[in-house]
N, C-alpha and C positions, 0 to 999 in steps of 0.2 A: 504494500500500500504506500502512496504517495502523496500526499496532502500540502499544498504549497497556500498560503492564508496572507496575503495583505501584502506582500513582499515587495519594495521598491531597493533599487542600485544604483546607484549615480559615480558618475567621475570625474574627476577634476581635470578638464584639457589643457594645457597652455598655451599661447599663444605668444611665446616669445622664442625667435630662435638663434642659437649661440654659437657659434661654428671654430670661434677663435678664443686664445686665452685671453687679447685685448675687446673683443667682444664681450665676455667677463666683466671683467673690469670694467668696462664702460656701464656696462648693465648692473653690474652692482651697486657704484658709483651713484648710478640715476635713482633705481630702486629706491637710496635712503629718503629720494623726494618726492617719488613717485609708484607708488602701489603695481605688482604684476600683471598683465592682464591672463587674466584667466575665465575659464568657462565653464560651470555646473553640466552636462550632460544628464540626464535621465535617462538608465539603457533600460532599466523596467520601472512601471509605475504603476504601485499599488495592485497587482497581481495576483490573481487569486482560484487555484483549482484543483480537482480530484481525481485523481487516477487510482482505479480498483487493480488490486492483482491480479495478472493474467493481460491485462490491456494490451493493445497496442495503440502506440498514438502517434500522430506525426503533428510537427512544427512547420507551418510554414508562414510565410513573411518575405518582405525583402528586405534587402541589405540594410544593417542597423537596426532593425525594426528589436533586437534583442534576444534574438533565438540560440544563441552560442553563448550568451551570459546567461539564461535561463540555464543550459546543461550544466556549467561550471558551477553554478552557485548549486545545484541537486546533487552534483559530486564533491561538493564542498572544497574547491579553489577558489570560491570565491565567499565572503561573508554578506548576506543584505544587510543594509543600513538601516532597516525596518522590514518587521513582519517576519514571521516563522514557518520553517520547512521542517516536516514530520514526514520521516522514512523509516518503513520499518523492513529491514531485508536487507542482504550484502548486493552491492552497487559495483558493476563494473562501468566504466567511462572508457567509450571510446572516441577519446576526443583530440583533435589537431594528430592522427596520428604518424609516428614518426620520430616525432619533433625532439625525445626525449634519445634519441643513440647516441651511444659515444662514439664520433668518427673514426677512432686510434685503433675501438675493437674490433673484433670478430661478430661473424652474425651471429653464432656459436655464443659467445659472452654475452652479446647485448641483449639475447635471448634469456637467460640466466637472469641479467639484473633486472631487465625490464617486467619479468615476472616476478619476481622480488617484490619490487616496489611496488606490484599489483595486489601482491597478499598472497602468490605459490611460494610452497617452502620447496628446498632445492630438489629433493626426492619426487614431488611431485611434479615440479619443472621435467627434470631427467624422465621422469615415466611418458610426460606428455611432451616431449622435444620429436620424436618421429613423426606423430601428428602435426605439431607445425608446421615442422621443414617442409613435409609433404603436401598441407595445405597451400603454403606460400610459394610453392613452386622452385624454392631456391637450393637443392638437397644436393648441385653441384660448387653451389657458391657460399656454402653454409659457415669458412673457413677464409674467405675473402673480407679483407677488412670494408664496416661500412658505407665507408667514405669512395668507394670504390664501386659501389651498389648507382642505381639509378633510385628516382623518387618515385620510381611504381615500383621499385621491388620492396626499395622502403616502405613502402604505404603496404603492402602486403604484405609482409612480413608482421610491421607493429598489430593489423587487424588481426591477424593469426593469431599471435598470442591473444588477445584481449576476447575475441570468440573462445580460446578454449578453456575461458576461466567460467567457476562453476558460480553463476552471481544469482540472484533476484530480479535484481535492475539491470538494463541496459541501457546505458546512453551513449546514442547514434550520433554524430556530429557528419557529414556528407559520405557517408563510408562507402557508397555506390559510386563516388567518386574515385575508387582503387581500382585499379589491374583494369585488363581489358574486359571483351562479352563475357568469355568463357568463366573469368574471374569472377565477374560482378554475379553468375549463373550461383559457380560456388556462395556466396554471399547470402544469395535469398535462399539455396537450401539450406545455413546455418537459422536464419531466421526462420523458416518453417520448422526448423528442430527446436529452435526457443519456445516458438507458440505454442507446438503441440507438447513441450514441458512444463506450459501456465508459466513463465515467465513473464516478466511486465518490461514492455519495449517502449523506449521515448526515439523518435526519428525525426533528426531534420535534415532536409535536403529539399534542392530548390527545383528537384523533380515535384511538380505538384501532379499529374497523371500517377507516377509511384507513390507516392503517400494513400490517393484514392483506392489504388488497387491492394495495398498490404495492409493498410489501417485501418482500425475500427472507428478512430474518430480522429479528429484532428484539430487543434489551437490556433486558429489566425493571430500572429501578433503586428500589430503595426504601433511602430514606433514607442515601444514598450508597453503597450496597451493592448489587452484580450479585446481583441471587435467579434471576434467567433468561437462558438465553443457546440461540438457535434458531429453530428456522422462524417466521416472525412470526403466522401464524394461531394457534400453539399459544403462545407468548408471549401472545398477546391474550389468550386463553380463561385462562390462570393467573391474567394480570393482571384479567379480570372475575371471577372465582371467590373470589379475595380481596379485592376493595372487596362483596362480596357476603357476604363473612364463611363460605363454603361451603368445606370440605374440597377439599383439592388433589386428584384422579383419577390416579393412575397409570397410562395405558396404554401403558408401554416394548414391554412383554412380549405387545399385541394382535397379531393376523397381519396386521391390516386398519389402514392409518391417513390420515385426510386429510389433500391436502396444500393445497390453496387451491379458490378458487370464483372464478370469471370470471363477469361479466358481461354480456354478449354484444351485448345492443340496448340501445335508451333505455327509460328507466323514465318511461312516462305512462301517465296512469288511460286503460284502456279498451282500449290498444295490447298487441300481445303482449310477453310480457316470457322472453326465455331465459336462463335460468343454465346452467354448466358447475361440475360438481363435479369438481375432482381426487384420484383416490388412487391411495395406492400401498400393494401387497401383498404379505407376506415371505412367505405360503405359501398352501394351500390353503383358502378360505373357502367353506363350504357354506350358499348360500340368504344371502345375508346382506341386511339392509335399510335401505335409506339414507334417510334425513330429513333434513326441512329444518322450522324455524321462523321465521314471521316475527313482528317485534316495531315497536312504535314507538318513538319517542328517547324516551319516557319509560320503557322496558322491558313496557308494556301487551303481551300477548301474542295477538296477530291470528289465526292459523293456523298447524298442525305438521304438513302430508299427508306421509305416505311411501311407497314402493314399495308396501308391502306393504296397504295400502289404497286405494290407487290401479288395485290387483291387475294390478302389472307385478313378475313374479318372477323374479328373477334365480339361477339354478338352482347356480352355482359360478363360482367367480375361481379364477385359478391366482397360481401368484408373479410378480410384474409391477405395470403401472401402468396405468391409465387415466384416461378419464371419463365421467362420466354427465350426459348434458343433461333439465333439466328443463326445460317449456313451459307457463308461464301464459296459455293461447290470449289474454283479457281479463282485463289486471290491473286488480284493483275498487279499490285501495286512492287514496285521495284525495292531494291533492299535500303534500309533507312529507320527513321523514327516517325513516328506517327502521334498522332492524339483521336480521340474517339470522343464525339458530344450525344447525349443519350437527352431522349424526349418523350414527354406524351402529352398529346394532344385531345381534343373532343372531334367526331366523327367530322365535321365540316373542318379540322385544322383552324379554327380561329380561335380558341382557348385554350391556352398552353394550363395542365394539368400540374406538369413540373418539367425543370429542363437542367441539364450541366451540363456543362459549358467546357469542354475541352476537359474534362476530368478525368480522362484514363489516358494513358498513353502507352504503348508498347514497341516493338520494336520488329520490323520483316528482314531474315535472313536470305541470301540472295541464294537461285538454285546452283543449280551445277553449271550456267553461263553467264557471266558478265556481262551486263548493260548497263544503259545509261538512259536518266528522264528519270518519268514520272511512275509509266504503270509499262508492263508486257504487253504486248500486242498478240503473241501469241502468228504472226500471218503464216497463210501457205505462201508459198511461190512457187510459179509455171514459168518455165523457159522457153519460148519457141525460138529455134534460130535455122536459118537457110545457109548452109557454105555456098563453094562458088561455083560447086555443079546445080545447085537449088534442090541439094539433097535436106531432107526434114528433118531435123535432131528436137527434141521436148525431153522435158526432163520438171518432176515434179517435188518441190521438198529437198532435193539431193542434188549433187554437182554434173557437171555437162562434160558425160566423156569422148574423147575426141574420139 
């Protein structure tokens, strides 16, 4: 359990800068007749929430907004200046990972101490050192001094360790930010191993589509300030609606509301691809119609099909929950990032039911041929060619032999 009650941070910035020892002196000099200029910041203000055991939650915000001094001050490097944080449970932080090797060592050593300082005693380090290495990928350079490493193997490495400690808490600081695909693959299978051990996971990263699809709910912070607090797909959709400069949508008061989209297979161009929408319903919906949009990471808008052009009509929901699977027999879209905006509407489309807004995002692995654009075309092609007797050669799909 995690109970955070009234908590504000602030920091003192200055705003003088000294570059030289007569710069000193001058400045000191002055100082006796003139006060520093300096500046109060507020990284959180008056802060206030509850995470049950087992949770997971994600953080998002943008820059500054105080999400990286909220994890610090839960794992206690930092003190609040008011208000109290109640944790009950061993806290692993994985946070700025890295940061803390000794360049001079071995990964071998830095492994040793950095689990030290995490709370493993040396026995259980030694027990759990195979699993690392192996994790981190480094089990030929394990003997290579740090300094000598890159900063994805560093960042792999420090996540290693900090996954294989046996905690309560986790705090996530951009950890999806390490290694490459295959890497970040490994990643979310540690955290499906946390969830399904009722572990309580805190996640930020400035992936908002990954917060919607892992978390159970999610904290909008702007500018030290909770503005959201809730299911994390509808967290997302506020949090894109206002870097979008678009009016907030109120739908408390819909009968119909969504609650996540699962992803069911792999996303590669050409393969079928299923999604799973979730909802849930407070009362009787007549004819209602569910959409989907796809978009690219640049927000470029791909395709929006719905039930109701699709002409699969769904005639009445009662109060309850479900879901609805949708099936891209051949997904056309070329390898890349994606985002997915999920909708429901009334049978005529003019009264949005509920909508998010770019809230799932996932990723299309390319098949066995390299291209380039947007989606596969998939085309046949027909050759006809006459030589110079005006003999007939065709040739369909395959190459033209002479």
């Amino acid at each position: 359990m995690l109970t955070v009650n009234n908590i504000t941070k602030t920091f003192i910035v200055p705003h003088q800068r000294r570059t030289t020892l007569k710069d000193s002196f001058v400045s000191g000099l002055w100082n006796f007749w003139r006060r520093p200029v300096k500046e109060k910041f507020i990284a959180l203000d008056d802060l206030s929430f509850h995470i049950k055991p087992g949770e997971f939650v994600g953080i998002i915000g943008q820059n500054g907004s105080g999400k990286s001094t909220l994890l610090k001050l839960l794992a206690g490097i930092y003190k609040p200046d008011s208000g109290q944080i109640q944790v009950q449970g061993r806290i692993a932080p994985l946070l700025e990972l890295g940061i803390g090797f000794q360049q001079d060592l071995t990964a071998r050593e830095n492994i040793f101490i950095n689990a030290t300082l995490l709370g493993l005693s040396t026995a259980q380090t030694r027990k759990l050192l195979p699993e690392i290495v192996d994790f981190a990928e480094i089990g030929h350079f394990l003997d290579l001094k740090i300094k000598n490493y890159s900063s994805g193997m560093r960042q792999r490495l420090a996540f290693a360790i900090a996954a294989h400690l046996d905690a309560d808490i986790y705090l996530c600081d951009e950890v999806f930010a390490v290694g490459d695909e295959s890497f970040q693959q490994k990643c979310l299978a540690i955290f499906d191993r946390w969830r399904q051990q009722g572990k309580t996971i805190l996640l930020v990263s400035h992936n908002a589509g990954q917060i919607a699809q892992l978390c159970d709910r999610a904290i909008w912070l702007d500018k030290g300030q909770l503005l959201f607090e809730g299911p994390a797909a509808e967290a997302v959709n506020r949090y894109h609606r206002h870097l979008a400069g678009a009016p907030q949508l109120d739908f408390s008061n819909s009968p119909i509301h969504l609650t996540n989209l699962e992803i069911l297979s792999p996303a590669r161009t050409g393969d079928a691809l299923k999604l799973r929408i979730h909802y849930q319903s407070k009362s009787v919906v007549d004819r209602p119609v569910f959409g989907l949009a796809m978009h690219r990471h640049d927000g470029t808008h791909i395709s929006g099909p719905n039930t109701k052009t699709s002409n699969y009509q769904i005639d009445q929901l009662t109060a309850g929950e479900g879901y609805l699977d949708c099936v891209i027999p051949e997904l056309p879209l070329l390898s890349g990032d994606y985002f997915i905006s999920l909708s429901i509407f009334d049978y005529a489309c003019q009264l949005p039911f509920d909508y998010l807004d770019k809230a799932f995002s996932f990723t299309v692995e390319a098949n066995h041929v390299n291209q380039y654009g947007l989606i596969d075309l998939s085309p046949n092609w027909h050759l006809l060619h006459y030589d110079q007797t005006g003999k007939e050669n065709s040739t369909t799909g395959g190459s033209l032999l002479p």
